[in-house]
N, C-alpha and C positions, 0 to 999 in steps of 0.2 A: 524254278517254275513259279509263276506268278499269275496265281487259279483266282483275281481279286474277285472276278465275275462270274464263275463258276462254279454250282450250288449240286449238294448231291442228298437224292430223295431216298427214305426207305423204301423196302418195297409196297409196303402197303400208302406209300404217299402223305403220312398223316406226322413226318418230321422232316424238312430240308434242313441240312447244316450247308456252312459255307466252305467249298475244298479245302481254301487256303488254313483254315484249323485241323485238317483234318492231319496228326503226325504220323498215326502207324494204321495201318488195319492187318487185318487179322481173318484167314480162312480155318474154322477148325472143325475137329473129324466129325460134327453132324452138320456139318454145311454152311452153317451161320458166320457170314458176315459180317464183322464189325470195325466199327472204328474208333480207333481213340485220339480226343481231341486235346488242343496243345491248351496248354496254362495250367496253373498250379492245380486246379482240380483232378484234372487229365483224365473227365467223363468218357464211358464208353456208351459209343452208339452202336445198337444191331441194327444194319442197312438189311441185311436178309437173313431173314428167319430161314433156320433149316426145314428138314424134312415135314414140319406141321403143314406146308403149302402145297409142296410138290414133293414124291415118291423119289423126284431124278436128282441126284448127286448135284453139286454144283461143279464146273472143271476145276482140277487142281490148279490152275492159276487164277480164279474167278477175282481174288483180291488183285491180281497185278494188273488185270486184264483193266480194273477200275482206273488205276493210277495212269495207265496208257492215255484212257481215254479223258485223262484229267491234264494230261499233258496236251496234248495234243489239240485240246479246248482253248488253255488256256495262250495259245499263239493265235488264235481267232477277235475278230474284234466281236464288241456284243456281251450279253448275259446269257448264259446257258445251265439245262437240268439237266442232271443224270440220274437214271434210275433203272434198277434192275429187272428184267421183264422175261418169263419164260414165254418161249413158244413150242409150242407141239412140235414143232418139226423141225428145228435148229436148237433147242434145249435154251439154256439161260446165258445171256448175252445183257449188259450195258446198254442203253440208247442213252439218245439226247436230242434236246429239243431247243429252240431258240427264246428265249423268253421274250 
């Protein structure tokens, strides 16, 4: 997978990292989101805050569901964002945008 151009936002917006660092991420039991990034540091990023935003669970696959949509990015040509977004009526889903 070669994500050179495809950048992933927390949810509140206010850190993008770049996919292709992105090694592991991580769903755990309060909801939160993270990722850990490659090199010798191997910082962890929280892309979504648990329960402090929204009451609704996130889905048991909410971290895979990232990686799909990080695949699936990176065979497009272009720059692209991803970032996590609830909706009232379809719960918490990934988008993405063209840069």
């Amino acid at each position: 997978m070669d994500a050179a151009d495809v950048w992933v936002a927390k949810d509140d917006e206010t850190e993008i990292i770049r996919a292709r660092e992105i090694a592991a991420v991580n769903l755990d039991y309060d909801g939160n989101v993270t990722a850990r990034l490659a090199g010798g540091d191997a910082a962890l990023v929280t892309l979504v805050h648990g329960r402090t935003r929204h009451d609704e669970h996130r889905p048991g696959d909410f971290h895979r569901e990232l990686l799909r949509v990080v695949a699936q990015l990176s065979d497009s040509p272009g720059a692209h964002l991803v970032r996590a977004v609830h909706d009232e009526s379809r719960g918490w889903m990934w988008v993405s945008e063209s840069l």
